[in-house]
C-alpha positions as CSV (number, residue, x, y, z in Angstrom):
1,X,-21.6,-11.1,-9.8
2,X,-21.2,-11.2,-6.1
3,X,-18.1,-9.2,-4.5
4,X,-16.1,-11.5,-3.2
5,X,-14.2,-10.6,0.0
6,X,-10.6,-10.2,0.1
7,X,-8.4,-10.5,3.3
8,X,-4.4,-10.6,3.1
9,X,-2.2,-10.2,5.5
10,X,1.7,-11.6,4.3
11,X,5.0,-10.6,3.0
12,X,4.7,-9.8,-0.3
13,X,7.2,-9.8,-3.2
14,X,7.3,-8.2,-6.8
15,X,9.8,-7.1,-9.5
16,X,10.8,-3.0,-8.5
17,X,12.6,-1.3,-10.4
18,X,14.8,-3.0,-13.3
19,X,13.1,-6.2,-12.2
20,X,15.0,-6.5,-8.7
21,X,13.3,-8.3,-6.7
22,X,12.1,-6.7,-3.9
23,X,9.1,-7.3,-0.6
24,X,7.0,-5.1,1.3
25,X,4.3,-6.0,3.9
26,X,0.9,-6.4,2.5
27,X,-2.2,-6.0,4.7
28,X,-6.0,-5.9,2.2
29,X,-8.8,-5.5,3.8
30,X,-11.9,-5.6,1.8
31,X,-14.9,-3.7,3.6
32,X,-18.5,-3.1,1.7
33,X,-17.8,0.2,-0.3
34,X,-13.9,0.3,-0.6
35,X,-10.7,-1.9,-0.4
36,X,-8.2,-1.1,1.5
37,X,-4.0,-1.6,0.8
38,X,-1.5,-0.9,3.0
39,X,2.4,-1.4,2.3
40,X,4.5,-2.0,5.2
41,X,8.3,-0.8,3.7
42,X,10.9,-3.1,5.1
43,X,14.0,-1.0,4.8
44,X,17.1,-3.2,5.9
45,X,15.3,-6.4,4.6
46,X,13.9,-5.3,1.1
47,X,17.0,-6.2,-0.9
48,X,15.0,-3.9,-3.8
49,X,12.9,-1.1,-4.8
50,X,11.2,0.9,-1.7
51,X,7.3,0.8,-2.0
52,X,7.3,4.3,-2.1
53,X,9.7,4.6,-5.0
54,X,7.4,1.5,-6.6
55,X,4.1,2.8,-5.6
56,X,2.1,3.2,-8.7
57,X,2.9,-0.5,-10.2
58,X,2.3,-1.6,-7.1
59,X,-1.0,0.0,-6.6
60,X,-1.6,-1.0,-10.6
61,X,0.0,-4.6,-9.3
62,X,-2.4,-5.4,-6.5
63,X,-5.5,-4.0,-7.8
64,X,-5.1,-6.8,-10.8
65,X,-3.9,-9.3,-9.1
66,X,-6.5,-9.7,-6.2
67,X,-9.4,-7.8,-8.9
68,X,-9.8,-5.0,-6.8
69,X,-11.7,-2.3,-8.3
70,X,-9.5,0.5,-8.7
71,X,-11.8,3.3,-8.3
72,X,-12.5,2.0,-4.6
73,X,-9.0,1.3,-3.1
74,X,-7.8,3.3,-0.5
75,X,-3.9,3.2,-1.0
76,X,-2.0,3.6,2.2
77,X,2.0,3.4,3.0
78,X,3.3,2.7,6.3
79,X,7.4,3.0,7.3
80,X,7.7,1.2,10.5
81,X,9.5,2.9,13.4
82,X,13.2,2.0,13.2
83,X,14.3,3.1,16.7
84,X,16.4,5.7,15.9
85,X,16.8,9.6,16.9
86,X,16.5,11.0,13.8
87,X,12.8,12.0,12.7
88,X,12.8,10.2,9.7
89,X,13.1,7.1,10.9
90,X,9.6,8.0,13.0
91,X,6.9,5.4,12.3
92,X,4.4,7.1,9.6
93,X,1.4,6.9,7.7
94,X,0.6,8.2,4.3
95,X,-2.6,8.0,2.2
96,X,-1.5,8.0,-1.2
97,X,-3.9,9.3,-3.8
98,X,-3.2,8.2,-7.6
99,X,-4.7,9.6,-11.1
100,X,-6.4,6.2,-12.7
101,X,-6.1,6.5,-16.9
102,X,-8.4,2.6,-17.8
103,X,-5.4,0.5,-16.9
104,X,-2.7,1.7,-14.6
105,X,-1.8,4.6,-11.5
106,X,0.2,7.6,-12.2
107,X,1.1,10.4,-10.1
108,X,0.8,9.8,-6.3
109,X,0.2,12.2,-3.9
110,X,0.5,11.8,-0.2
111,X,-1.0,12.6,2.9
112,X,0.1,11.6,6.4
113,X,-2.4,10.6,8.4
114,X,-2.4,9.6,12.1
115,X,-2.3,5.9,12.8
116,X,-5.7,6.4,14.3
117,X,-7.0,7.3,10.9
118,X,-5.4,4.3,9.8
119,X,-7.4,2.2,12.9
120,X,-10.8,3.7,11.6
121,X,-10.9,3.4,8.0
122,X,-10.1,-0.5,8.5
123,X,-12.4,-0.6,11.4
124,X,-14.9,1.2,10.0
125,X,-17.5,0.1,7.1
């Protein structure tokens, strides 16, 4: 069966935690050896769960909904730059690696990465 190729670039909504519904930005980009995810968090206007707080049924989430081979995704969080003094409010990056038991994502860890990182691994096959 032929690989079909996946681009999405919307708002996306799902059930967070105690089914709240909640929305993140959702950019997939499908490229030859891996699919990429990337979660935009919307703060203010996500009237739920934060994808970072949601990030393992999300991952598990995405990856069956658009049939994306879990083994191949690259999983990567992005928190927009709010405009504000503080240094958490900074725009940032994080690959977020999971462990992958058959059927879902447990225990993410992250790693900030530069938003040029972020440029080349969509850019790049």
């Amino acid at each position: 069966m032929a690989k079909k190729n996946i681009f999405v670039d919307e708002i996306y909504f799902f059930k967070g935690k105690w089914d709240i519904p909640s929305k993140c930005g959702l950019k997939i980009v499908d490229k030859k050896d891996k699919t990429i995810i990337l979660v935009t968090e919307f703060y203010e206007s996500n009237p739920g769960t934060s994808v970072t707080n949601w990030n393992t049924h999300l991952a598990t989430e995405l990856c069956l909904k658009f049939n994306i081979n879990p083994e191949n995704m690259i999983f990567i969080e992005h928190s927009p730059e709010m405009s504000s003094r503080f240094s958490f409010y900074k725009e940032t990056f994080d690959l977020v690696s999971f462990d992958w038991d058959g059927s879902s994502f447990s225990n993410p860890r992250w790693k900030r990465i530069s938003r040029e990182e972020v440029f080349e691994l969509i850019n790049n096959s």
